[in-house]
Structures are given as C-alpha cells and as structure tokens.
N, C-alpha and C positions, 0 to 999 in steps of 0.2 A: 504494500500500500504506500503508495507516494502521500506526500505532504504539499500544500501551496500555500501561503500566507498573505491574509486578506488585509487588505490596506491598514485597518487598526490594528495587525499584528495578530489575528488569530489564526490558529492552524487547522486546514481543511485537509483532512484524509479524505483520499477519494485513488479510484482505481482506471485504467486508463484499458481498454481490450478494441483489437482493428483496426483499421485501417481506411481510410476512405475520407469523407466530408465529415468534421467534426460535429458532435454531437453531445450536450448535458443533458442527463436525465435529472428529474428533480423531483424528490419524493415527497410526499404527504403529511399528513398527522402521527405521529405517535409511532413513524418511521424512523431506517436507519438507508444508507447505499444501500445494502446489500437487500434490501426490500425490491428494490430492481434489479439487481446482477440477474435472474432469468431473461428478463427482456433484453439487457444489455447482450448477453451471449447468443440472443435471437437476431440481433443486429449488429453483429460483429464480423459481420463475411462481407457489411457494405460500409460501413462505420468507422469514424474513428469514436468510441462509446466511453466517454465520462461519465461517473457518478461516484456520489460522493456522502459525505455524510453533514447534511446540515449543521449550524453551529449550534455546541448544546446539544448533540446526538454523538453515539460510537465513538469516534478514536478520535471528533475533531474538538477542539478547544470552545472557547467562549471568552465574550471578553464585555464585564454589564459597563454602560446601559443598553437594555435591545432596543434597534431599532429596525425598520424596514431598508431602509436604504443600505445600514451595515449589510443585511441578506443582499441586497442587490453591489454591494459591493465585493459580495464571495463571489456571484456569479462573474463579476466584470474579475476577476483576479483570475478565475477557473478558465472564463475566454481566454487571456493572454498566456496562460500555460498550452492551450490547445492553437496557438500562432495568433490569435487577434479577430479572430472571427467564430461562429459557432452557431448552430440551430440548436433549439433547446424544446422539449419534449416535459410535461409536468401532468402528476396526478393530482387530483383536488386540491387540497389547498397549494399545493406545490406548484397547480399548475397556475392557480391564481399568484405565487410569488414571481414565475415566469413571465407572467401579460405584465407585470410591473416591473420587471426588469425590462422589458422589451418597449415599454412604452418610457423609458429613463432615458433611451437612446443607445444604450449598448447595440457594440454591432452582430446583431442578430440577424441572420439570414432566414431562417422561418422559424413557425412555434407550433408545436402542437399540445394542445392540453385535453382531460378525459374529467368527465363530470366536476369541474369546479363547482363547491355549493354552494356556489350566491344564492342570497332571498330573493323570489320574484314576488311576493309580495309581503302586506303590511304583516300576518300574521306571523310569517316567518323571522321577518326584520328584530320582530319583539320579542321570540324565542329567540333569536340569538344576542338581543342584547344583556336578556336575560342570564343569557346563559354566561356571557362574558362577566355579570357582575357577580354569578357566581363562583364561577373560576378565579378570578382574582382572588376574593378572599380564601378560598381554598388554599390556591399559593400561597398564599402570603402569610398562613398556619402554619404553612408545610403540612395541609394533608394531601400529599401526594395520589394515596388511590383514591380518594373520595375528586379528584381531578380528574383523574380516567374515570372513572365511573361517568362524569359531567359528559365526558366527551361521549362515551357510550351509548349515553340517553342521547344525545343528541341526532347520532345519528341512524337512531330507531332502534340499536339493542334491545331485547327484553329483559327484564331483571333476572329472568331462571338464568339467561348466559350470563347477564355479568356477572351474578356471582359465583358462577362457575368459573368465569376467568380468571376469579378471585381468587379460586381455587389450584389454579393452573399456574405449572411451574414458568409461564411465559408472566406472571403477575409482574416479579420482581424485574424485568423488563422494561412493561409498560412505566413502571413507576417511575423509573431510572431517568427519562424521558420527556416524564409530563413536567417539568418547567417549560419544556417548548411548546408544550398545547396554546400558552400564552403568545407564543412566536407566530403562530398560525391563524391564532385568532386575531392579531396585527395585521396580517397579510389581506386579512380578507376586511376590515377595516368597520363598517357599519353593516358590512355583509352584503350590503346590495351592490350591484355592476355599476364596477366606477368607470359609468358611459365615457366621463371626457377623455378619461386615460386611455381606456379602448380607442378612442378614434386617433388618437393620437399615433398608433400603432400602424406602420407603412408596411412591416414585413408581412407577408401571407401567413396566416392563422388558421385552422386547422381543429375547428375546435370538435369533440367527439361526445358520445353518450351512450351508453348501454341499453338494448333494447329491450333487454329483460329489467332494467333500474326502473327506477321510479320517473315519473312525468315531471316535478321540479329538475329534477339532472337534466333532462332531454331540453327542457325549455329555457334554463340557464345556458345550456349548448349554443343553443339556438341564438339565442341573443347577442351573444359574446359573436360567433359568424354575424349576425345582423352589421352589429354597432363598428367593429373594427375597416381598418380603409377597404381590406384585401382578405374577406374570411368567407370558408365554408364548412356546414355540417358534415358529420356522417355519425348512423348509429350503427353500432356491433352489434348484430342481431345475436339471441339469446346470451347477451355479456352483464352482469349486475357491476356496480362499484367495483368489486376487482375482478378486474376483467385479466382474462387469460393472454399470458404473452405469444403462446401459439397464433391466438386471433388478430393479435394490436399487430406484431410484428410485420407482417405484410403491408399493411394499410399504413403505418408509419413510413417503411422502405419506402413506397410507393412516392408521398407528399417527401420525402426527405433526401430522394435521389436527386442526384445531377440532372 
C-alpha cells in the first residue's frame, strides 16, 4: 500500500492496480478502499485503478478540523500522484464527495457516481436533518455504536439486523469508523442536490441507480443527469444499493474508455 500526503499533511493509503486512463474510486459511509478492491480488479485490464482509504478510515491519517474541501483536497493530491488528470467513479455519499470535487474545478475528465442519497423532498430533508443532530451528539459522547446504529436507521435497516450487527464480529469495525459518519454527512450538506454546484460541472457525469433500489435513489439519479452541463442516467436492472461489481464493471469501462 502506497502512501500520498494531502496538502494539510495527512497521509492517504491507497493502492494503485492497471494500466490505462486513470481512475479514483471513492467509497461511501462506514467504508474502507478495500470496500472497492473487487471493482477495482474488474477494471484493471483497462484502468489505471486508484483507491484509497478516506481520511479517518484504514491505514490513512487525519488531521481535525474536518472539513469538505480538506476531502477534496485528498482527491486533488491523489490526481497528481496518478500525473494530473483522472476520472473519478463514487458510491453514495462518496459519490456525492466526487460531484464536489468535480464541480471545485479539479481536473476531472469524467464522473460517475451510483445512488447518491440526496433528499428529493421536504420529508426527507427533515429526516436527515434530524438525523444529523442526532449524530453529532452521539459523537460528541463518544457513543460510537449508538452512531452506527443512526446510520443504520437511516438507511432503512431493521432493528432484528442491527442488532444483530451488534452482535457480529464486523461491530468493532463499524465503530472504528463512525467518526467519519460525520465526514459524510458534511458531504452531503443539507442533503438536498446542490443544483448550483451540479451545473457548475463541465465534465460528462454519468450518474446510475439500481433497478431493484428504491424510487428516491432512481430519482436522485435522475436529477443529478438533469441539472449537470453534460449528464446521463442509467439503471442496473435487478442491482439494490450494493450493486455487484460483475454488473457496474462493464457499464463503467464503457462511459470511462478512450
């Protein structure tokens, strides 16, 4: 595992496999890289395939206070390790920290991202602001799994799994982690589609949705392709939130080739 060091001096592990048009992957909530290394190795015959482990996850550093820009300064650090240019690939929230690198100006050649949860509407907005001001205090107790748990609910869990998960030797994991649940819920901001930002956005976007997920993923999709200069849908038929890298990898090669 290679090292890069982000403008404030933190250190980003991340893994470098292929050969081809560069490539960051950018992972989600309550992720590490190696939550994409399958995909990565699906597009390694065309790719040069970055990923990495955000800051405050796996082997890479941290450095308080967070902000969003610092994240979009790991990604402009990660470009210049891969020669100065790079497309960039993100799962939900990840993929929402991507449109916001990409709309910062970095040189991004294209984006593609897979069910970002923006709120498409009032209800939602208020469930997640909610949910934000629960989270904070959580943090800020340090009750770590009562934070996963937050996330959990959030994203429709049933309470028999989580506290199964609770149960499960992947717990001590999650927990490890959840300071960045906070990182995530920055990225995504008030939750709704930050339309100006989107438009803002020249590179072709790419944006996806599971056809088996839910109808907010599909119409967040949808949107994000609307508002940006240069964007289009597609959904993975029978794909839910984590979608299979057998499925995405075609369909990425495709939008990400020469």
């Amino acid at each position: 595992m290679e090292k890069t060091y982000s403008r404030d001096g933190t250190p980003l592990a991340h893994t470098r496999t292929g050969t081809g048009p560069a490539l960051v992957l950018v992972s989600g909530a309550l992720s590490t890289g190696a939550t994409l290394a399958p995909l990565a190795a699906a597009l390694a015959d065309r790719f040069e395939v970055l990923v990495y482990d955000r800051r405050g996850r796996g082997a890479s550093g941290d450095t308080p206070p967070y902000s969003v820009d610092r994240e979009i300064e790991d990604l402009a650090a990660l470009v210049e390790t891969l020669g100065g240019q790079s497309s960039f690939y993100g799962v939900s929230s990840g993929g929402a920290l991507a449109l916001r690198a990409a709309a910062s100006g970095l040189p991004v050649r294209r984006v593609a991202v897979y069910e970002v949860p923006y709120a498409m509407d009032d209800d939602s907005a208020g469930t997640r602001a909610e949910y934000t001001a629960r989270l904070t205090e959580a943090l800020g107790a340090g009750r770590r799994g009562d934070a996963v748990e937050l996330f959990l609910r959030l994203t429709g869990l049933g309470e028999e799994m989580i506290q199964g998960a609770r149960r499960s030797p992947m717990w001590a994991g999650l927990e490890s982690v959840a300071p960045s649940l906070a990182y995530d819920d920055a990225v995504l901001g008030d939750g709704r589609p930050p339309r100006g930002a989107l438009a803002s956005i020249t590179a072709p976007v790419l944006a996806l949705a599971g056809g088996a997920g839910t109808e907010p993923m599909r119409a967040a999709a949808r949107e994000i392709a609307r508002t940006v200069a240069d964007g289009r849908y597609a959904e993975l038929a029978g794909q839910s939130h984590m979608v299979e890298p057998g499925v995405l990898a075609p369909v990425l090669a495709e939008f990400f080739g020469p």
